[in-house]
Backbone as CSV, one residue per row, in Angstrom:
resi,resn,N_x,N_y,N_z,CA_x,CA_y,CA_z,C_x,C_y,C_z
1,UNK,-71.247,24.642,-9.662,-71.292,23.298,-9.052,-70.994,22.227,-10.095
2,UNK,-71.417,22.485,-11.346,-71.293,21.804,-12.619,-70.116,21.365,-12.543
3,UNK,-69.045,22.815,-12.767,-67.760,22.260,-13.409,-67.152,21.780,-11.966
4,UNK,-67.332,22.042,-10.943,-66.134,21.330,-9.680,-66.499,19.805,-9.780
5,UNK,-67.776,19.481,-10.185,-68.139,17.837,-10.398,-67.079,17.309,-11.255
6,UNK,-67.398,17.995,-12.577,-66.217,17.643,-13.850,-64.933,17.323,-12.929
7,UNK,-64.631,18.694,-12.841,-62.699,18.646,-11.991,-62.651,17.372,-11.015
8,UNK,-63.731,17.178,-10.282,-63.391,16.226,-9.315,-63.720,14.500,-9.797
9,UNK,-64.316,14.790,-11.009,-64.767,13.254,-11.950,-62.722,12.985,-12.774
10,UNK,-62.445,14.161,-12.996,-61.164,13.978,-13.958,-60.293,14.136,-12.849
11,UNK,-60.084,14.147,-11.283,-59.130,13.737,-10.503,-59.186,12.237,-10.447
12,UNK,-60.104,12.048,-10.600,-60.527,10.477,-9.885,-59.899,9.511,-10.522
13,UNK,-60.073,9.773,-11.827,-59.597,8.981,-13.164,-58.049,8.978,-13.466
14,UNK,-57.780,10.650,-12.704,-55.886,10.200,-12.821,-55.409,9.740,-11.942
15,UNK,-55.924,9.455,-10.543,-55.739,8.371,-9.910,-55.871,7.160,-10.005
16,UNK,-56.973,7.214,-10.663,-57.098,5.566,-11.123,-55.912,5.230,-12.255
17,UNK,-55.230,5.981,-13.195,-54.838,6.054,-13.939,-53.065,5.968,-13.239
18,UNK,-53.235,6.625,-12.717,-51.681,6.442,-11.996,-51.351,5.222,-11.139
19,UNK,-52.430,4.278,-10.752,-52.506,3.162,-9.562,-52.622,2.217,-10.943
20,UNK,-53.293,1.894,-12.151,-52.570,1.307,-13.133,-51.181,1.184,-13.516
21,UNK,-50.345,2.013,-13.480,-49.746,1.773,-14.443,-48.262,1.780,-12.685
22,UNK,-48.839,2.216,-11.828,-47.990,1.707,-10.644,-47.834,-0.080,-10.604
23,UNK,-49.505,0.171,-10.559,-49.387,-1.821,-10.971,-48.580,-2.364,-11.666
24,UNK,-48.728,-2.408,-13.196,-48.072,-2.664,-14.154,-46.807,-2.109,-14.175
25,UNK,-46.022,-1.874,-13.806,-44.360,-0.981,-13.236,-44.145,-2.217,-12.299
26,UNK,-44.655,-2.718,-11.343,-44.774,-3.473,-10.310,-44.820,-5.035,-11.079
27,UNK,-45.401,-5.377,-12.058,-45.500,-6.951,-12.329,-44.689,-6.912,-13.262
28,UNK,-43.789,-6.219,-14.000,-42.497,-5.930,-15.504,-41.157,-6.001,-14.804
29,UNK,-40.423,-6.972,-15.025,-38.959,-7.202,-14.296,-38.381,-5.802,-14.834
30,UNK,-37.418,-4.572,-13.740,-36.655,-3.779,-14.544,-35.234,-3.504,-13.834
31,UNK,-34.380,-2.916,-14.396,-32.877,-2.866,-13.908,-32.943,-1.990,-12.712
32,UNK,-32.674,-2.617,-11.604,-32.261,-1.935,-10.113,-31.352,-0.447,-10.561
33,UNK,-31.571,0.637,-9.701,-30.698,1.538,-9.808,-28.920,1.288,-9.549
34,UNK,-28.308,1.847,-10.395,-27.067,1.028,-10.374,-26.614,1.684,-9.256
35,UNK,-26.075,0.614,-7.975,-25.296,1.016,-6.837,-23.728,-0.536,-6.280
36,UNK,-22.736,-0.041,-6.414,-21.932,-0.876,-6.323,-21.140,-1.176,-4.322
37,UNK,-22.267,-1.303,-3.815,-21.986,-1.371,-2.866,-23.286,-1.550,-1.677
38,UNK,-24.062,-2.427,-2.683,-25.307,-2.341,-2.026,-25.013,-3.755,-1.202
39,UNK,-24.012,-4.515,-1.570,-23.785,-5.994,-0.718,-24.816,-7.214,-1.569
40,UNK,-24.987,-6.995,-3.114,-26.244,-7.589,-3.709,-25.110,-7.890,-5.474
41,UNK,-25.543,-8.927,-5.913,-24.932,-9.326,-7.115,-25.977,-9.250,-8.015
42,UNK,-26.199,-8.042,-8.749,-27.047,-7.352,-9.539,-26.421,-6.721,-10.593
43,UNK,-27.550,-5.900,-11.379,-27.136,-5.068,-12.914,-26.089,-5.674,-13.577
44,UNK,-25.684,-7.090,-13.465,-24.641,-7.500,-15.000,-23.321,-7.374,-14.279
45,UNK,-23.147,-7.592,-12.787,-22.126,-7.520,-11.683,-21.216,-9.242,-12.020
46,UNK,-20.247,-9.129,-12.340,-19.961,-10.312,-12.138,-19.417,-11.488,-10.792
47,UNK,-19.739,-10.289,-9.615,-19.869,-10.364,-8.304,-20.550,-9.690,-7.736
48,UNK,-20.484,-10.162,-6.289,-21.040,-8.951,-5.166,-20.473,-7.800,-5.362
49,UNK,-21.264,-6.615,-6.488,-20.544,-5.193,-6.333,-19.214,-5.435,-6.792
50,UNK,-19.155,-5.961,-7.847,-18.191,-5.687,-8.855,-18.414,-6.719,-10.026
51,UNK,-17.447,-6.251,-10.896,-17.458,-6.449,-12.716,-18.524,-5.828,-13.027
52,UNK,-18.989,-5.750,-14.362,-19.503,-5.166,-14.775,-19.727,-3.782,-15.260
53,UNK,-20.844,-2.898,-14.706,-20.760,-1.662,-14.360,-19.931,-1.001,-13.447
54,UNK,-19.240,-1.720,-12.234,-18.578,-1.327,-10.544,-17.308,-1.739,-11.287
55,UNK,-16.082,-1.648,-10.641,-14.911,-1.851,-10.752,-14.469,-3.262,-10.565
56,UNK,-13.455,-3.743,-11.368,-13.701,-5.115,-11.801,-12.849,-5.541,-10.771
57,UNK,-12.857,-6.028,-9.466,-11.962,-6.267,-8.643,-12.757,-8.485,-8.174
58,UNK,-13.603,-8.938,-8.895,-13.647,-10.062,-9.083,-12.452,-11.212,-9.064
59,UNK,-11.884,-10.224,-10.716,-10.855,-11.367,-11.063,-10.168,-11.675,-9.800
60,UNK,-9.095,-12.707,-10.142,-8.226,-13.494,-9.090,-6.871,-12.616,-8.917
61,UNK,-6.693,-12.103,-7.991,-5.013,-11.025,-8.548,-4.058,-12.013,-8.532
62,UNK,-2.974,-11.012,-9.214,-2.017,-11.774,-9.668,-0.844,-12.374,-8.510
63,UNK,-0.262,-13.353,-8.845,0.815,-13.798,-7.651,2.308,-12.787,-7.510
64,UNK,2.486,-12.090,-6.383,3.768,-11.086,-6.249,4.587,-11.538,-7.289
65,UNK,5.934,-11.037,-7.221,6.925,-11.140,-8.040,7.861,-10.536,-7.279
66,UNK,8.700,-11.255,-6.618,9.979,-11.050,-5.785,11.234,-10.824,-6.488
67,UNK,11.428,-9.489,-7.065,12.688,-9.126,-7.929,14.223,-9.495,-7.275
68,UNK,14.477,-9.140,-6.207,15.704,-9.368,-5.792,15.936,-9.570,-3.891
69,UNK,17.091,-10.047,-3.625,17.395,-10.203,-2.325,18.473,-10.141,-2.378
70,UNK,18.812,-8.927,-1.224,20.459,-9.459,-0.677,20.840,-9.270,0.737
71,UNK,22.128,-9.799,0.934,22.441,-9.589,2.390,23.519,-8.772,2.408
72,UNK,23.890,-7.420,3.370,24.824,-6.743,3.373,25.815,-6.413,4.568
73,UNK,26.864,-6.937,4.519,27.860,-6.898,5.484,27.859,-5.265,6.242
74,UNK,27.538,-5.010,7.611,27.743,-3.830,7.847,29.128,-3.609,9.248
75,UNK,28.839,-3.404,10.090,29.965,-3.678,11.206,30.089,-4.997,11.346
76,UNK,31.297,-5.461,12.235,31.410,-6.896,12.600,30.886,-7.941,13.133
77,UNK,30.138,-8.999,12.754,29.237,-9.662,13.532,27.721,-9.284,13.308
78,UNK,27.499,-8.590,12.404,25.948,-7.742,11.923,25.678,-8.067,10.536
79,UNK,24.760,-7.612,10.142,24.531,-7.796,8.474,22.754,-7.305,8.374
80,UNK,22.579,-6.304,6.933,20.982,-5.943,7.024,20.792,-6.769,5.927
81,UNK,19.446,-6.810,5.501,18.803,-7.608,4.476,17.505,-6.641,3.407
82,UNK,17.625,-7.115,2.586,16.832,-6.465,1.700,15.862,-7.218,0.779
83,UNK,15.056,-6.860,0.451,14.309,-7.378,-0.419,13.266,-6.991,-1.311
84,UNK,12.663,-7.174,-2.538,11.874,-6.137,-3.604,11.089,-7.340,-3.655
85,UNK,9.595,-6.912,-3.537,8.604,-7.229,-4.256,7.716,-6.468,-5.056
86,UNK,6.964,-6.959,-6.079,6.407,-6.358,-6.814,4.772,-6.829,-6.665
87,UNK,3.546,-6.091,-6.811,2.733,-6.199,-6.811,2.007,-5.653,-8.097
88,UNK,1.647,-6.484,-8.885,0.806,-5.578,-10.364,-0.643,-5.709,-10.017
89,UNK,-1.051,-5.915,-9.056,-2.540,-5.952,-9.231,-2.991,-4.743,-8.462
90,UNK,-3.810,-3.265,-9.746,-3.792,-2.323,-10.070,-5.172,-2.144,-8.343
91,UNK,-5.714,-2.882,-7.879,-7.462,-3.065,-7.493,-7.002,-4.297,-5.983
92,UNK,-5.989,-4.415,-5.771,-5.643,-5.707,-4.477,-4.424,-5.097,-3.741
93,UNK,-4.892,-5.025,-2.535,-3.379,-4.683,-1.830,-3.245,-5.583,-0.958
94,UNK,-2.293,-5.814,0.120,-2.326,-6.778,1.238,-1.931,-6.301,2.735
95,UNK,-2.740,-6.528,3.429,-2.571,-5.705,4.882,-1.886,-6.021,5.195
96,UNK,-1.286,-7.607,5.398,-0.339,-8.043,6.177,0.318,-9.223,5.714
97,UNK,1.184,-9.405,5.424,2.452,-9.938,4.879,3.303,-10.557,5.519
98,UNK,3.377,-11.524,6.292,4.589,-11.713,7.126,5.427,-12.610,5.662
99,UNK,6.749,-12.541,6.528,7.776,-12.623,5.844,9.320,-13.411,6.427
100,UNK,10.033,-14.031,5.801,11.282,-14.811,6.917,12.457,-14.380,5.981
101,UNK,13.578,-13.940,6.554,14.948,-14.088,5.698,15.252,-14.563,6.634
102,UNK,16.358,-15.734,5.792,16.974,-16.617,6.172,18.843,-16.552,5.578
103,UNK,19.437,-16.776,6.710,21.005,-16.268,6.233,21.839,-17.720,6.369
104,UNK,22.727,-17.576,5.323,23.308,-18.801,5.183,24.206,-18.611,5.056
105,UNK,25.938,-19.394,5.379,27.145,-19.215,5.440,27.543,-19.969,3.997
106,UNK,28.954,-20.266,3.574,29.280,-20.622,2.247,29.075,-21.742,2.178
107,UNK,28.905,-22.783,3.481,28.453,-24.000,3.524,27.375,-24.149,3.347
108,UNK,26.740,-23.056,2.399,25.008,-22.700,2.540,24.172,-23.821,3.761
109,UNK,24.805,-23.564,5.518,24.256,-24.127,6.693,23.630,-22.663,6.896
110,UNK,22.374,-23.108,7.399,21.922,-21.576,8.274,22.276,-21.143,9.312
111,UNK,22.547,-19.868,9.409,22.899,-19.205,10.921,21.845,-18.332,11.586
112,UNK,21.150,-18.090,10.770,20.082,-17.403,11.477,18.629,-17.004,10.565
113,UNK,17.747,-16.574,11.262,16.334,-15.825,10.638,15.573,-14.907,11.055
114,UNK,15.196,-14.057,10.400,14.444,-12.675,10.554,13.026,-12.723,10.063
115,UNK,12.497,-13.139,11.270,10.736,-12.843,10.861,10.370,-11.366,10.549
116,UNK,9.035,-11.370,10.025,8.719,-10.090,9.921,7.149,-9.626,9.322
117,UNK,6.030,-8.650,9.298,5.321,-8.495,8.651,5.475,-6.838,8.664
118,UNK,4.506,-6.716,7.261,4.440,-5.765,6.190,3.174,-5.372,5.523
119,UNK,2.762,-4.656,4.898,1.584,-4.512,3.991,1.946,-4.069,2.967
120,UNK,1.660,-4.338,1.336,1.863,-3.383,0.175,0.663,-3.330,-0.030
121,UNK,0.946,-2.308,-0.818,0.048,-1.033,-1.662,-0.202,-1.705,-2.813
122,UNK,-1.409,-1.741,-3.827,-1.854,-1.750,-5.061,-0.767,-1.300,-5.725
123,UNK,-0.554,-2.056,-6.897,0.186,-1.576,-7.702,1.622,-0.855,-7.317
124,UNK,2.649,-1.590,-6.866,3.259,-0.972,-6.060,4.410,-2.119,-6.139
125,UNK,5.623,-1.116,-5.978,6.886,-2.206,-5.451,7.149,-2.041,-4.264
126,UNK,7.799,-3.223,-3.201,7.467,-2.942,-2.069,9.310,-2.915,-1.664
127,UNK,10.075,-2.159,-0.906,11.257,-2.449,0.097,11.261,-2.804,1.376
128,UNK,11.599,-4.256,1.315,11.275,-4.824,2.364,13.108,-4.900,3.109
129,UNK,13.274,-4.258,4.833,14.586,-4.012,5.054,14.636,-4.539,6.370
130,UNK,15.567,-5.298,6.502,15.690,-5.495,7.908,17.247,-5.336,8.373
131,UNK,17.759,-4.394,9.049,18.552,-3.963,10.132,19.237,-4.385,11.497
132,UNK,21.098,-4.481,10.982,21.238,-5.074,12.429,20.899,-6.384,12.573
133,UNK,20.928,-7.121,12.181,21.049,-8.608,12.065,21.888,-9.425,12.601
134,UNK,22.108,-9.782,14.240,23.292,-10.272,14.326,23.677,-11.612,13.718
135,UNK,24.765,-12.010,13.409,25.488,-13.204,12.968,26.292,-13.973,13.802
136,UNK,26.372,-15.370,13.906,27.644,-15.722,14.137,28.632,-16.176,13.498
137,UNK,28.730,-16.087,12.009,29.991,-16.075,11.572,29.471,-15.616,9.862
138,UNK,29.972,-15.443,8.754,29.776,-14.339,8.052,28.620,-15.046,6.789
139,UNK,27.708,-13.865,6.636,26.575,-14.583,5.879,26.726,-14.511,4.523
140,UNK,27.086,-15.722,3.383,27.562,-15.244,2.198,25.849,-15.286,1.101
141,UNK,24.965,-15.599,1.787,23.448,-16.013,1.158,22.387,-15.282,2.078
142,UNK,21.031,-15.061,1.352,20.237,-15.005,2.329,19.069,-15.465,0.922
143,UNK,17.947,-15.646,1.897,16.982,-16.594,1.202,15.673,-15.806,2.006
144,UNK,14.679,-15.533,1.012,13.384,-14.433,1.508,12.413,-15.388,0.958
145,UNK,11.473,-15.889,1.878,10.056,-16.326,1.924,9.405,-15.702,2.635
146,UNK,7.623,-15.768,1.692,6.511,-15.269,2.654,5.662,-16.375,2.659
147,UNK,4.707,-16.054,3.508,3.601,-16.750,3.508,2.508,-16.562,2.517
148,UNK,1.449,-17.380,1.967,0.969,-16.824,1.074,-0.541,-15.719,1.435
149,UNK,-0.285,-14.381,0.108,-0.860,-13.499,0.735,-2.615,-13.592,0.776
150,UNK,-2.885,-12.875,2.040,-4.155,-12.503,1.476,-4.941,-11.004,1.216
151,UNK,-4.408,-11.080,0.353,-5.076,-10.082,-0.739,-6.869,-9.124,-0.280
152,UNK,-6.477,-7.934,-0.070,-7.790,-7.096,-0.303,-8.045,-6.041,-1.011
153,UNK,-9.575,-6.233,-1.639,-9.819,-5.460,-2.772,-9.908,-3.702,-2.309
154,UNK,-9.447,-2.822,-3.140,-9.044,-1.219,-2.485,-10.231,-0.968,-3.716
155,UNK,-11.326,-0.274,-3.408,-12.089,0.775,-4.361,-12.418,2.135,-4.591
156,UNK,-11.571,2.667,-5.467,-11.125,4.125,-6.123,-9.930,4.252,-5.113
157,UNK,-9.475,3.741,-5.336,-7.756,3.230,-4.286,-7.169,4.772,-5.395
158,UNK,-5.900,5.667,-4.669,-5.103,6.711,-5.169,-4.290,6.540,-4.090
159,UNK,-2.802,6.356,-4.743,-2.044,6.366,-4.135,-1.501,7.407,-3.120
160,UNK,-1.595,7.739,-1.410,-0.447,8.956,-1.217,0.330,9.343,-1.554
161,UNK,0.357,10.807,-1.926,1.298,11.463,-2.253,1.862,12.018,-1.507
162,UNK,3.354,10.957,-0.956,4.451,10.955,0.024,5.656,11.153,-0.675
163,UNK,6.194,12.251,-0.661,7.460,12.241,-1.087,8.688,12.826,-0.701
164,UNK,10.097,12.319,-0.771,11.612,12.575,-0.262,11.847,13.396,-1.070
165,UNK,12.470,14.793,-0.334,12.588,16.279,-1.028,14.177,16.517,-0.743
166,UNK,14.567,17.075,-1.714,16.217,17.629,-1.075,16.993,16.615,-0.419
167,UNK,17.003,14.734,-0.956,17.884,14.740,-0.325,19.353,14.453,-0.508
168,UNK,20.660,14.555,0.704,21.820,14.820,0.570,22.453,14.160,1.187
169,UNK,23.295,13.429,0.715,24.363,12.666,2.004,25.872,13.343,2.057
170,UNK,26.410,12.801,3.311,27.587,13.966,3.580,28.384,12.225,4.884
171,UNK,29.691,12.503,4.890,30.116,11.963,5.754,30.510,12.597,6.951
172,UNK,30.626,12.025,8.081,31.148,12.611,9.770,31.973,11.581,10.043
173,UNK,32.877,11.951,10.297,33.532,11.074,11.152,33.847,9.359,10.382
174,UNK,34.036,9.801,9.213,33.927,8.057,8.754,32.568,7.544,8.512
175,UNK,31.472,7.846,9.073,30.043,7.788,8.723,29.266,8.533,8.096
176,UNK,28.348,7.402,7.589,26.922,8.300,6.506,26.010,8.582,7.195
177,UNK,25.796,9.753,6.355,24.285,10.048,6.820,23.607,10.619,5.389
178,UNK,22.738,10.413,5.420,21.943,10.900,4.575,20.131,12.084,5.057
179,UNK,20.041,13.016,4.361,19.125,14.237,5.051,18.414,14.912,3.970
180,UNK,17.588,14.955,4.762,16.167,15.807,3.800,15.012,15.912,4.228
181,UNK,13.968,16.401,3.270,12.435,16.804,3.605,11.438,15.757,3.189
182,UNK,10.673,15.027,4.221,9.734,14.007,3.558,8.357,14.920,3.511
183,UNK,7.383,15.254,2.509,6.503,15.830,1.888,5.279,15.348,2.388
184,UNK,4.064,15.601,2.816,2.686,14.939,3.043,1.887,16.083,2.028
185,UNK,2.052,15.539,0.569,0.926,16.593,-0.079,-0.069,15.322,-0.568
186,UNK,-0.952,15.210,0.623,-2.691,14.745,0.684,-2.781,15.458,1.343
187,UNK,-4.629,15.454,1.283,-5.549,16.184,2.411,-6.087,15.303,3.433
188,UNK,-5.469,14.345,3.880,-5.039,13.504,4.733,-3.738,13.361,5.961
189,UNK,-4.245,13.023,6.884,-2.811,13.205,8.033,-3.183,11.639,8.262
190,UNK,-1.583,11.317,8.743,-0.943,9.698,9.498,-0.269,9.909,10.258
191,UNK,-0.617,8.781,11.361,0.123,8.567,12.542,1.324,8.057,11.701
192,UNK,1.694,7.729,11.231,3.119,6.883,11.032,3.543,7.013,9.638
193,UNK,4.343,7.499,8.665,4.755,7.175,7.346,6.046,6.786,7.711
194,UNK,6.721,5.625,6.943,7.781,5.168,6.900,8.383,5.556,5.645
195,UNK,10.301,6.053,5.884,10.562,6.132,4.567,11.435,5.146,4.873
196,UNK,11.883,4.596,3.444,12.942,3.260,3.435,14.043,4.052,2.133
197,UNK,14.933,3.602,2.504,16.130,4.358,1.422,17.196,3.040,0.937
198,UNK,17.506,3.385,-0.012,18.871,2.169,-0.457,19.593,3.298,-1.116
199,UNK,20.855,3.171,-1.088,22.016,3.484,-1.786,22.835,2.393,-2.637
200,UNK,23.124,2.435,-4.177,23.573,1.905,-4.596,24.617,2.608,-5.745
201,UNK,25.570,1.857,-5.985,26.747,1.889,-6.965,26.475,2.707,-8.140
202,UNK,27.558,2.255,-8.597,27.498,2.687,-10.097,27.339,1.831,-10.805
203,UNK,27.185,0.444,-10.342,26.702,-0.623,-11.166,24.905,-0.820,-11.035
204,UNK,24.545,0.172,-10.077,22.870,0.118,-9.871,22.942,-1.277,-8.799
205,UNK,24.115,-1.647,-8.175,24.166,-2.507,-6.722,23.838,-1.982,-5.622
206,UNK,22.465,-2.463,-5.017,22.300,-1.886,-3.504,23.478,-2.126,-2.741
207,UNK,23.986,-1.524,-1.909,25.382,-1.534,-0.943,25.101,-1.082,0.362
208,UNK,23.549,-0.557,0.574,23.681,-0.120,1.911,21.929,0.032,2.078
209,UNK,21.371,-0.223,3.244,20.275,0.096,3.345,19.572,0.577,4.641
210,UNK,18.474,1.536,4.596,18.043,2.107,6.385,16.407,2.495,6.282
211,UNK,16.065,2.423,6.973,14.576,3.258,6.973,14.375,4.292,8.340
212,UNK,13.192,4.665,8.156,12.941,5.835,9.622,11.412,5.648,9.539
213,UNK,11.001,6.401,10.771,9.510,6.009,11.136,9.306,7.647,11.205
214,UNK,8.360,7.849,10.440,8.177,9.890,10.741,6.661,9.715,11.452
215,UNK,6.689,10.281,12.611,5.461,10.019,13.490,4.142,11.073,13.249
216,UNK,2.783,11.174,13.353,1.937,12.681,13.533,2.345,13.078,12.139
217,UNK,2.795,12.805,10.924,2.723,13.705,9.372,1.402,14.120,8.715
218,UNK,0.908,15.450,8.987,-0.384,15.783,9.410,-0.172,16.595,7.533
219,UNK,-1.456,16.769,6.949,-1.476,16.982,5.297,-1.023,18.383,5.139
220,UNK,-0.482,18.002,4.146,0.655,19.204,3.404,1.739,19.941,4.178
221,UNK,1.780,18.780,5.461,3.356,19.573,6.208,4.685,18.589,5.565
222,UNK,5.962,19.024,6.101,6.961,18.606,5.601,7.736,18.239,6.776
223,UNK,8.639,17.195,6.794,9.789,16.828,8.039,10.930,16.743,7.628
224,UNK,11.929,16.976,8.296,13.370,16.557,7.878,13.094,15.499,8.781
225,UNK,14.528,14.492,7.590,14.340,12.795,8.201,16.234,13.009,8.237
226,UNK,17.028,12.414,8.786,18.258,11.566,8.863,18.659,10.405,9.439
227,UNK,18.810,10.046,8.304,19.284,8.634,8.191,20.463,8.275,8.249
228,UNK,21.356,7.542,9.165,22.534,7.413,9.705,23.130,6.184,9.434
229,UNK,24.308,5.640,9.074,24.765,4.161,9.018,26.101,4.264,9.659
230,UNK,26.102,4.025,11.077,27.070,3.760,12.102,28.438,2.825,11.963
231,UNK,28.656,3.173,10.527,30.058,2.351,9.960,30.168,2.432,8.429
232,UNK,31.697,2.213,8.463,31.534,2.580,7.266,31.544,1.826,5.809
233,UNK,30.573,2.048,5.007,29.855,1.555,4.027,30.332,1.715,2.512
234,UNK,30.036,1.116,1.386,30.631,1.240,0.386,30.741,2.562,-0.247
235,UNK,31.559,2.779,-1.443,30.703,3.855,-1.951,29.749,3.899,-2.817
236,UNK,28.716,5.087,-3.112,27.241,4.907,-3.867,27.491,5.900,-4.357
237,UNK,26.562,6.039,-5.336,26.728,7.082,-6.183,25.029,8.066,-6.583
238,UNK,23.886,6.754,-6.289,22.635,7.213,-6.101,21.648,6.892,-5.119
239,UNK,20.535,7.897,-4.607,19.688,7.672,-3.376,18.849,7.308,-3.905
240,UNK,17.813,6.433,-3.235,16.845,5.867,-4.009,15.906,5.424,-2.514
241,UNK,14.477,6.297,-2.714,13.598,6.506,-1.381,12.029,5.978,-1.980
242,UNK,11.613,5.160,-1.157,10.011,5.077,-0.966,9.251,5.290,0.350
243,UNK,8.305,6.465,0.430,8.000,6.973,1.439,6.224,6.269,1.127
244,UNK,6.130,5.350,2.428,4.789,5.355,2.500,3.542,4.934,3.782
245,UNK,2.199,4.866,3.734,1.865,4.511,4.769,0.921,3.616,4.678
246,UNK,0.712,3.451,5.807,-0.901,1.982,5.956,-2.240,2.434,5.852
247,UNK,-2.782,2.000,4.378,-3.786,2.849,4.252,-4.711,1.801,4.801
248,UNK,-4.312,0.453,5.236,-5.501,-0.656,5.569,-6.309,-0.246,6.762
249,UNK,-5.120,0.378,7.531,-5.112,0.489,9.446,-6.204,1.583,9.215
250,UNK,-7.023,1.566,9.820,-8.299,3.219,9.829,-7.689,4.087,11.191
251,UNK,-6.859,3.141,12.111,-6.407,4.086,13.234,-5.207,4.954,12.793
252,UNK,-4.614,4.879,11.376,-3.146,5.117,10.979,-3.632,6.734,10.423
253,UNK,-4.988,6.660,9.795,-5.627,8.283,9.745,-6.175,8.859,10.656
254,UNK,-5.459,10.424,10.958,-6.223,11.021,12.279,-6.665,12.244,11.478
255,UNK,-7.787,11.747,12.137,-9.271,12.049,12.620,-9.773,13.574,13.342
256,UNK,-10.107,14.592,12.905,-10.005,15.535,13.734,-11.397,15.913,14.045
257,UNK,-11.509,16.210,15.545,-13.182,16.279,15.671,-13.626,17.887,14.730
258,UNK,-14.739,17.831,14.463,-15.566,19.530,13.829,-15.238,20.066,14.552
C-alpha cells in the first residue's frame, strides 16, 4: 500500500509538472509551423504565403516582351498574322490575354482587325496566330496590341511535357502539308492541346503559319496532327512547333472517377 501511495504521489507531480511548463509554452511568443498556404502572412513571409521560406511569387512580374510581328500574304484577298511574346516571369502566368492585330495598307490607313484571347505559360514564349484574315486590298503592315495583363501566381508550376515527333512536310498538288506525332508524356490527360507551327527561310523569316486543336490527349498517348496550307507558299527550309495546353482551365484536365 506504501509504495502505490509513492507511485501515485510521483504521478501527481508530473502532471503538475507537465501543466507548468504547458503554461509557460503558452505565454513565450514561438515560430508557427511553417505552412505556405495557410492564407496567413507569417514565419518571415514577405506576403500572404510567400517570400521568405514559400516561394517568392510577391515580387511584381515582369512586363511581356513582344519580339516580333508579321503579316503574311496567303491566297488572294486573305492574309494570316503572327506574333511572339515573351514572358520571363519564372512564378506568373496569364489566363487570359486578349489581344488586337491591326492591318494596314502602304498608306499605313487601316483595313481591318483581329481580336483575340490567349493564355501564356510561366516562363514561356508565346505564338500567337491568326488565320484567314480577309482583306480588302493588300496589307503591307500589321500592328499587335494587348490589353494589359493580369498576371497569376503558378506554385511548383512544371511545365507539360508536350511534344512534335517526326515531323515532315511533303507537297500535293501545289500544296503544303506538313505531318507528324504530337507526344503527351505527363501523367496527366487534356481536353484540348494546341499545336502552332511556323515555317521559315533560310534567312530564319517566318513565311508561313497554321495551328491545330488535338482534342481528348489522354497521358503518354501520341496523335498524328496535319497541317495543311491551301495555296501555295514560300519556300522554308525549317519547322518550328510549340505544343501546349491551359493549365489555368481545371475543366481542360480530365478527371477520371476511382
Amino acid at each position: 500500500m506504501h509504495l502505490i501511495k509513492k507511485i501515485a504521489i510521483a504521478i501527481i507531480f508530473l502532471l503538475f509538472l507537465a501543466g507548468i511548463g504547458f503554461l509557460v509554452y503558452g505565454l513565450f511568443p514561438h515560430a508557427p509551423a511553417a505552412s505556405c498556404s495557410d492564407g496567413i502572412q507569417n514565419q518571415g513571409e514577405a506576403g500572404v504565403d510567400c517570400g521568405g521560406p514559400c516561394i517568392d511569387i510577391c515580387a511584381n512580374p515582369e512586363e511581356l516582351t513582344l519580339f516580333q510581328t508579321k503579316v503574311i500574304p496567303t491566297k488572294e484577298g486573305f492574309v494570316d498574322a503572327f506574333a511572339e511574346l515573351r514572358n520571363g516571369n519564372i512564378t506568373f502566368g496569364i489566363p487570359a490575354l486578349r489581344y488586337t492585330f491591326e492591318f494596314y495598307d502602304d498608306a499605313n490607313t487601316l483595313i481591318t482587325s483581329r481580336p483575340g484571347v490567349t493564355y501564356i505559360l510561366p516562363n514561356d514564349s508565346k505564338y500567337i496566330v491568326e488565320s484567314a484574315i480577309p482583306v480588302a486590298r493588300a496589307a503591307k503592315n500589321v500592328k499587335f496590341t494587348f490589353q494589359p495583363p493580369q498576371f497569376k501566381a503558378v506554385k511548383d508550376y512544371i511545365k507539360p511535357r508536350l511534344v512534335a515527333l517526326n515531323t515532315a512536310s511533303d507537297d500535293e498538288l501545289g500544296f503544303t502539308r506538313v505531318r507528324g506525332i504530337i507526344a503527351n508524356q505527363t501523367n496527366s490527360s487534356y481536353q484540348s492541346v494546341i499545336l502552332t507551327m511556323l515555317l521559315r527561310d533560310d534567312v530564319d523569316r517566318v513565311v508561313a503559319v497554321n495551328k491545330q486543336e488535338i482534342t481528348t490527349l489522354v497521358s503518354n498517348e501520341q496523335r498524328f496532327f496535319d497541317l495543311r496550307w491551301p495555296y501555295k507558299k514560300p519556300f522554308s527550309r525549317s519547322i518550328q512547333t510549340r505544343v501546349e495546353t491551359n493549365i489555368f482551365d481545371d475543366a481542360n484536365v480530365i478527371r477520371y472517377a476511382p
